[in-house]
Backbone bond lengths (Angstrom), bond angles and torsions (degrees), N, CA, C in turn:
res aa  C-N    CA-C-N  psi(-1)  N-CA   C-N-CA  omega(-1)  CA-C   N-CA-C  phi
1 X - - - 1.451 - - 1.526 109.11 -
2 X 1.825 118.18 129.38 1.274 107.34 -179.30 1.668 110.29 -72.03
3 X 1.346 99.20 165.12 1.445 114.82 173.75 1.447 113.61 -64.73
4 X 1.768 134.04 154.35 0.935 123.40 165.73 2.073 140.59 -64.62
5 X 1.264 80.63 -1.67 1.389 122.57 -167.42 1.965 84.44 -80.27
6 X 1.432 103.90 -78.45 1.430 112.26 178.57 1.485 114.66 -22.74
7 X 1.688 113.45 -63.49 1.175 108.46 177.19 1.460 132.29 -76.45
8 X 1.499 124.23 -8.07 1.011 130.98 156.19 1.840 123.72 -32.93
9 X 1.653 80.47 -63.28 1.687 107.06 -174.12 2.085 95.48 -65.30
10 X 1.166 122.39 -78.29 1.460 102.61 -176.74 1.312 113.20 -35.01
11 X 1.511 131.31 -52.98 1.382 121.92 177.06 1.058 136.26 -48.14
12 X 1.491 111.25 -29.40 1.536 109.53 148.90 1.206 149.27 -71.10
13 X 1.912 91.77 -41.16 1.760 85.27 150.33 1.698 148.88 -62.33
14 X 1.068 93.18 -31.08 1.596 126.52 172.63 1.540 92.46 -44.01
15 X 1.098 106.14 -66.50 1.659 129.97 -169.83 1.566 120.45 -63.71
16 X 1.495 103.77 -41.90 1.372 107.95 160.72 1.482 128.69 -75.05
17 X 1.039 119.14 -13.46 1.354 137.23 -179.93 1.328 108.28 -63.43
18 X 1.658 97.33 -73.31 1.732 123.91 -147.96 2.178 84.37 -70.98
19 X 1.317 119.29 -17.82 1.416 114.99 -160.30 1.989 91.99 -80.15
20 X 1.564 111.98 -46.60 1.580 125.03 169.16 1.577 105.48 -37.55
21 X 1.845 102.13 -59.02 1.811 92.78 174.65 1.408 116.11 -50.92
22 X 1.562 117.18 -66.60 1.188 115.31 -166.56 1.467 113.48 -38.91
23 X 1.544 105.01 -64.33 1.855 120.79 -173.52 1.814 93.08 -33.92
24 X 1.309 111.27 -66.59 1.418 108.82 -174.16 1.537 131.53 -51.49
25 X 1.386 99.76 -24.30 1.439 97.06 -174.59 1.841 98.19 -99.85
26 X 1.550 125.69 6.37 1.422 103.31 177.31 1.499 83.96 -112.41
27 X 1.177 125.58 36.47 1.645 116.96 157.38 1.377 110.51 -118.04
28 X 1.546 118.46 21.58 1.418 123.25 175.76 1.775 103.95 -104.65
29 X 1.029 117.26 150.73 1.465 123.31 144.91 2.001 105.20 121.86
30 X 1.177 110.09 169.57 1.672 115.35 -159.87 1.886 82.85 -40.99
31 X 1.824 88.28 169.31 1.894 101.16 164.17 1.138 94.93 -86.63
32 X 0.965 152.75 -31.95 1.811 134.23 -157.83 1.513 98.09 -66.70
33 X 1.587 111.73 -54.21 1.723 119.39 170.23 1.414 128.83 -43.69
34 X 1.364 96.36 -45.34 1.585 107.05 172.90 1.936 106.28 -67.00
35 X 1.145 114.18 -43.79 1.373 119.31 -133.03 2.054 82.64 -75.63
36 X 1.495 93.72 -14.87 1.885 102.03 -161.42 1.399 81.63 -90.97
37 X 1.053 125.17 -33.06 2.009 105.51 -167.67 1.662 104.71 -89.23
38 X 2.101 113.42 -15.81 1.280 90.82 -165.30 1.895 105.82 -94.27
39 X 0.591 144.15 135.42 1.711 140.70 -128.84 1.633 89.36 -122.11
40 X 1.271 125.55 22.37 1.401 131.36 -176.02 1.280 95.45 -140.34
41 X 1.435 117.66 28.81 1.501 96.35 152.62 1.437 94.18 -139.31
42 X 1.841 110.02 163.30 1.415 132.53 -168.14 1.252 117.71 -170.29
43 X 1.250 112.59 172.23 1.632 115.89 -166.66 1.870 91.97 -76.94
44 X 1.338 130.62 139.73 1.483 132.70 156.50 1.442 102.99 -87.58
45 X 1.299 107.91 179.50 1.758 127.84 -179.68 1.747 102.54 -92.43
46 X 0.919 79.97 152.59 1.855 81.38 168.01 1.273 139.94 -66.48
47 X 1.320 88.44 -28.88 1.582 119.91 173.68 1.072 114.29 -56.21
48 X 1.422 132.20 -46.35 1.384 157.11 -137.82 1.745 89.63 -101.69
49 X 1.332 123.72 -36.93 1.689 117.09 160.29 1.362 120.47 -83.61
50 X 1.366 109.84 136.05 1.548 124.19 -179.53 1.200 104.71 -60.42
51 X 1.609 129.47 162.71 1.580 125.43 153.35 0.996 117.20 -68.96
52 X 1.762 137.82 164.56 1.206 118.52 154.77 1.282 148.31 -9.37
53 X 1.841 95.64 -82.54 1.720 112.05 171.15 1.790 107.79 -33.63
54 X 1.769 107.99 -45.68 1.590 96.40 -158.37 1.749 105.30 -85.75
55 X 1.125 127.50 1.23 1.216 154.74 -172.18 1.274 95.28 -74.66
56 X 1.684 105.62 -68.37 1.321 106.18 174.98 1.212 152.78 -54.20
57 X 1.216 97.71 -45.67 1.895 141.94 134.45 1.809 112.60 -4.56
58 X 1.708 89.43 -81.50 1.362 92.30 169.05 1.430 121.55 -71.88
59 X 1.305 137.28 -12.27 1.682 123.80 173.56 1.462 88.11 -74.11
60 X 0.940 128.42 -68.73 1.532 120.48 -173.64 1.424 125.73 -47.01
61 X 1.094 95.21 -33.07 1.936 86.53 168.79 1.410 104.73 -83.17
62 X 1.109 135.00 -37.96 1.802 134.62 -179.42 1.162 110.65 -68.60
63 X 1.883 114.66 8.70 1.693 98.61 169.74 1.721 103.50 112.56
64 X 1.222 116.14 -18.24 1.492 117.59 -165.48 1.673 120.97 -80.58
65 X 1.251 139.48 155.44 1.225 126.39 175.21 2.052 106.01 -125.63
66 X 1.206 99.87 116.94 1.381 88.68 157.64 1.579 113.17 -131.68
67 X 1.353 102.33 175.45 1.679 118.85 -156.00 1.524 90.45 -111.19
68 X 1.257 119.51 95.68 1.262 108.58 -168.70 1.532 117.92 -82.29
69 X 1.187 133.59 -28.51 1.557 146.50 176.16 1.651 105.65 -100.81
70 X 1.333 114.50 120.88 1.312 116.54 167.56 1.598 127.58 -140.10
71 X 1.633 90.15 100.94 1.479 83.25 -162.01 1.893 105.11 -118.43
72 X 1.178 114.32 103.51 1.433 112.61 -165.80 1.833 96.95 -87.15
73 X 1.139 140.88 -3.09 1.318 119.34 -174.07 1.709 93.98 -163.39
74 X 1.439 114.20 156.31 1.321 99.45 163.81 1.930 99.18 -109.13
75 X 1.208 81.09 -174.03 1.789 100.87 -170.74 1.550 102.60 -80.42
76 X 1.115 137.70 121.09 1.324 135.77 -170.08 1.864 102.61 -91.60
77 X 1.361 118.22 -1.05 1.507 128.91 173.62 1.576 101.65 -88.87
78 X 1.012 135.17 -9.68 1.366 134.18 -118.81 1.812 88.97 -94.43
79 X 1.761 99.27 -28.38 1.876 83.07 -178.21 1.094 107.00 -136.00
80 X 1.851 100.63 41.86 1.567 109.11 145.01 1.359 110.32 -126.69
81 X 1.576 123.47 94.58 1.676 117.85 -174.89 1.316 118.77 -61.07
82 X 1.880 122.10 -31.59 1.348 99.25 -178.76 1.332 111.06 -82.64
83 X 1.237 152.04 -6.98 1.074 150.54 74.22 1.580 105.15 63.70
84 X 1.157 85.94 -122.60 1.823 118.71 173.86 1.632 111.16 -44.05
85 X 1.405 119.47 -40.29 1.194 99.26 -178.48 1.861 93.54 -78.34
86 X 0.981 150.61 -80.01 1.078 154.84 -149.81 2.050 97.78 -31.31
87 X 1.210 91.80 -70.07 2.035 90.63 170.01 1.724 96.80 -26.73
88 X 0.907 123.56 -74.50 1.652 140.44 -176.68 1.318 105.38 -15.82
89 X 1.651 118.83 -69.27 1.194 149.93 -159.40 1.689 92.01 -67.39
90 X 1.008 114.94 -67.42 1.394 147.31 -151.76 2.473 93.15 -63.78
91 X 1.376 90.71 -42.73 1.563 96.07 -166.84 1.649 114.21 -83.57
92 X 1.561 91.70 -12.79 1.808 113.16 -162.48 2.067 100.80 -93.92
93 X 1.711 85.98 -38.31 1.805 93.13 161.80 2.019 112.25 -34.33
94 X 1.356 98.78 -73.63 1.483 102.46 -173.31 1.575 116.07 -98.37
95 X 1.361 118.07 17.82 1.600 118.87 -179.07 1.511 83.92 -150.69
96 X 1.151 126.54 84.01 1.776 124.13 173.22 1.381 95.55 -89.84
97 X 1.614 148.58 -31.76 1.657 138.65 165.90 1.311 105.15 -117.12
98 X 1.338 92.09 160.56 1.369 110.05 -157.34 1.531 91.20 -123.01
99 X 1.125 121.75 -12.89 1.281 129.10 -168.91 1.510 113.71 -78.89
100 X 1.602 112.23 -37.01 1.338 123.03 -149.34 2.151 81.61 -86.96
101 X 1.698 117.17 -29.88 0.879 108.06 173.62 1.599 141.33 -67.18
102 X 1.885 97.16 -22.52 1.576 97.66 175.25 1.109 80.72 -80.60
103 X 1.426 132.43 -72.93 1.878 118.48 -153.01 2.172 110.18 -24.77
104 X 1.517 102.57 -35.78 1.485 91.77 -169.33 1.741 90.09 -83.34
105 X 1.136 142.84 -77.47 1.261 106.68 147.89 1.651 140.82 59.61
106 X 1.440 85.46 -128.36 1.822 96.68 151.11 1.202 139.96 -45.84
107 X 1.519 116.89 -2.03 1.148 114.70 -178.73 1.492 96.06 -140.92
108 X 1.535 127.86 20.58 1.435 124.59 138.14 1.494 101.12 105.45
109 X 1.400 112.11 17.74 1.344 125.33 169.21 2.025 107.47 -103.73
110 X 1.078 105.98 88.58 1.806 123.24 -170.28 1.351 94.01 -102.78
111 X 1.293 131.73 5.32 2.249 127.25 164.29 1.681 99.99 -47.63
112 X 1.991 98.00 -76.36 1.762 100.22 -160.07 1.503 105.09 -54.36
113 X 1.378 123.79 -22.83 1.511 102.74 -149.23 1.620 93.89 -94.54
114 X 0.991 119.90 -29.31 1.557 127.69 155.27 1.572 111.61 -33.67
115 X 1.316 100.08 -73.83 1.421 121.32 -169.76 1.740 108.92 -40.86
116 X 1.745 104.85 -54.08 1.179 116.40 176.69 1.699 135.14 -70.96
117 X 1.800 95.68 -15.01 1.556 110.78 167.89 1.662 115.67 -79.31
118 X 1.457 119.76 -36.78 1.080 116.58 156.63 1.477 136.59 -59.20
119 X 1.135 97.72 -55.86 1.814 98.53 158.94 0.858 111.48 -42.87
120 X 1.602 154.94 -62.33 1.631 158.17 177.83 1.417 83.09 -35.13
121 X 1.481 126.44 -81.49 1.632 132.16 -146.91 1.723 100.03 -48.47
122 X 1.279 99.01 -62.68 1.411 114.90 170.78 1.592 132.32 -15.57
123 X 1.493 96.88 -67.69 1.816 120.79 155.28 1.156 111.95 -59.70
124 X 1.197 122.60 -21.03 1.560 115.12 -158.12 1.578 99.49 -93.98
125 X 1.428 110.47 -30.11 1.791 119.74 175.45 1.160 84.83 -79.91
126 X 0.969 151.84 -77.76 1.764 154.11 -113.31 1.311 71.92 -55.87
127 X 1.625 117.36 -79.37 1.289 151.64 174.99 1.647 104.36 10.52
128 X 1.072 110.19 -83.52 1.312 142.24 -137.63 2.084 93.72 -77.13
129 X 1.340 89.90 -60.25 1.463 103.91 167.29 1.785 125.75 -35.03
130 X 1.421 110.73 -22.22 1.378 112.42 -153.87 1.713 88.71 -100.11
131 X 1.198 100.46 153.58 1.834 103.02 169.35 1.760 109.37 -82.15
């Protein structure tokens, strides 16, 4: 017969274990779900967020570097507006949000936003080509 000692010790492990499952499995599921069960979160004041500039401010004083202007190409429409707006018109036909494209995106779907950077390039020669 084990000692009472014996069962002490499984009971804790047992116990410490099954607590690792639980902990783990209530850190699964959408944020809106989580955000309702975790009781430490709430709307803040506005106040309570920095502006930009001081945002910036502070990464840079805490050591941080950012690249604040990044401009790798200019727009070759750029100093013909009817031009450029028409590409616009023309890209908004079959990409009317742009939103639904980062969301695919963000979650590791890089097809549409591909799909939709070429089309821009695309229009943008068509573009350029025409008298």
């Amino acid at each position: 017969m084990r000692s009472p000692k014996v069962f002490q010790v499984i009971k804790r492990v047992f116990w410490a274990g099954s607590s690792k499952i639980r902990a783990k499995n209530e850190r699964k599921g959408a944020p809106e779900d989580r955000a309702k069960v975790n009781v430490n979160t709430g709307a803040i004041s506005s106040d309570c967020i920095p502006s930009s500039n001081d945002a910036v401010e502070m990464y840079h004083s805490s050591g941080g570097h950012l690249q604040l202007e990044n401009s790798f190409a200019a727009d070759p429409l750029a100093q013909l507006q009817h031009k450029a707006l028409k590409r616009d018109r023309e890209f908004a036909k079959y990409f009317p949000s742009l939103h639904e494209i980062f969301h695919k995106v963000s979650n590791g779907d890089y097809e549409p936003f591909k799909n939709a950077l070429l089309y821009y390039i695309r229009l943008t020669n068509f573009l350029l080509e025409q008298n």
